[in-house]
C-alpha angles and dihedrals in degrees: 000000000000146000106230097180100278112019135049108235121211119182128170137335135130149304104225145350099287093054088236084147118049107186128208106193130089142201136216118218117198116207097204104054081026088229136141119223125188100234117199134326097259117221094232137083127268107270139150130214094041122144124253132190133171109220097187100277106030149027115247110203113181135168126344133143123350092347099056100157109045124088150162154148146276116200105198095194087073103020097240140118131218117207105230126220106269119277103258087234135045101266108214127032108244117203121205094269098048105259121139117206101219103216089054090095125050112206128170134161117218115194087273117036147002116253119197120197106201088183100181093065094011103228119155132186142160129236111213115202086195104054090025095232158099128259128178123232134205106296108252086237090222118138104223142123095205123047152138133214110219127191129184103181091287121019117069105195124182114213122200143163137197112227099180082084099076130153092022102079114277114234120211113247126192148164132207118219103232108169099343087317137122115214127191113261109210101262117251128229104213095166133023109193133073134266091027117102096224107185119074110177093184082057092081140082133160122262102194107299093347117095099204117197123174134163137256094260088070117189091358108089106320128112121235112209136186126205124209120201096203089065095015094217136115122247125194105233117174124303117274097252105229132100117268111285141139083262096227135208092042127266100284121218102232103188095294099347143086120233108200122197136226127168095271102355139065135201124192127215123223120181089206106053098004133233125000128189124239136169125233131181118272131266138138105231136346140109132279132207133204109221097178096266110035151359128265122191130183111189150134145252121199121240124215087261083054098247124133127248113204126236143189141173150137131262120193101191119222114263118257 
């Protein structure tokens, strides 16, 4: 889903938790009336797990489950859809039973264009709105099967981890794009002990000029580190103080802040005074949007049967 200005856009996903249903229809919420509206029949298949981005004026959906090349965009202001050239490469990374990881495709769009990180096979391309087209970019040259693409404005990181490694503990690895170029990021240790993954790269958002990355043990044993580009290097800040959890939705960029998810419970990082506490409403998995003012999420808790029923609030974060 996206945030186009003014709606809230939701597109796709599944029926339950097996995924025996894939939709293909969307709806737009508007926080002001506080109304839903169906928006347009959409030209492609029903999936999940496929990659949205707002580029000012539409909403770019590509990829996903089952259908991982095939994209296009919905433009709200006149309620229609184009259909966009195929990604060059399979967006989305599809096991035997289905299922889809979600950190095992970067994706970012960057004022100009979308860039898609596919890192087991690193592969990267843009997708231009202008020319209507891909084109493929320099190879990170990490080494990874799990990884994010994060963008602050300036910076463009690529985060990646190695999972092979397991048990032994998985470091954080990244590059940073400088003149077309990828350049190696120090790794981050992020656990030190065995049988725990360790690196997350989806567990990570920019706060400002920090770049903050924790695990999935929380506040339980796991560092939480920033990185800074002006000295490229990694520094150990407090803990995110919050019980061990996949985090989802992911860590969301609020002006100059970080919002950081638990089932049932929020923190917020400040690079200024650290991390604050904050409650949100409960769900078990969704996305979230910064409007500017608040945050919408559309999500999903599980019922006994294993189908999903839906959810979604607001969320007005306390000031600094």
């Amino acid at each position: 889903m996206v945030w186009t200005g003014y709606e809230m856009v939701v597109w796709g996903g599944c029926e339950d938790r097996y995924c025996k249903t894939r939709f293909a229809d969307g709806a737009a919420y508007d926080p002001i009336t506080n109304r839903w509206r169906m928006i347009a029949d959409s030209p492609l298949e029903g999936r999940n797990y496929h990659l949205t981005t707002w580029t000012g004026s539409e909403m770019i959906i590509v990829g996903g489950t089952q259908s991982n090349r095939t994209a296009a965009a919905y433009m709200p202001s006149t309620d229609s859809w184009r259909l966009l050239p195929d990604t060059p490469f399979a967006v989305g990374y599809e096991r035997l039973d289905g299922s889809v990881l979600r950190d095992y495709v970067g994706a970012v769009w960057t004022g100009t264009g979308y860039i898609i990180w596919s890192p087991h096979v690193d592969r990267v391309s843009a997708y231009s709105p202008e020319t209507d087209s891909w084109a493929d970019m320099a190879s990170t040259g990490l080494e990874v099967d799990l990884g994010v693409l994060r963008w602050n404005g300036t910076d463009l990181v690529a985060l990646g981890a190695l999972t092979a490694v397991y048990p032994n503990p998985v470091p954080l690895q990244g590059v940073r794009l400088v003149d077309q170029k990828w350049e190696a990021l120090p790794s981050a240790s992020l656990r030190d002990d065995r049988y725990n993954i360790g690196a997350r790269p989806h567990l990570s958002g920019w706060a400002g000029d920090a770049l903050v990355t924790f695990t999935d043990s929380g506040s339980e044993a796991g560092r939480t580190m920033t990185y800074s580009g002006a000295e490229n290097s990694w520094t150990q800040i407090d803990s995110v103080p919050l019980p061990g959890s996949e985090a989802w939705p992911e860590p969301l960029p609020i002006g100059e802040r970080l919002l950081v998810f638990h089932y049932g419970g929020a923190a917020i990082y400040d690079p200024a005074s650290g991390w604050l506490k904050a409650n949100s409403p409960y769900a078990e998995a969704g996305r979230a949007v910064w409007t500017g003012q608040e945050v919408l999420f559309w999500g999903y808790g599980t019922t006994d049967t294993g189908s999903f029923e839906m959810r979604a609030w607001r969320f007005t974060p306390p000031s600094p």
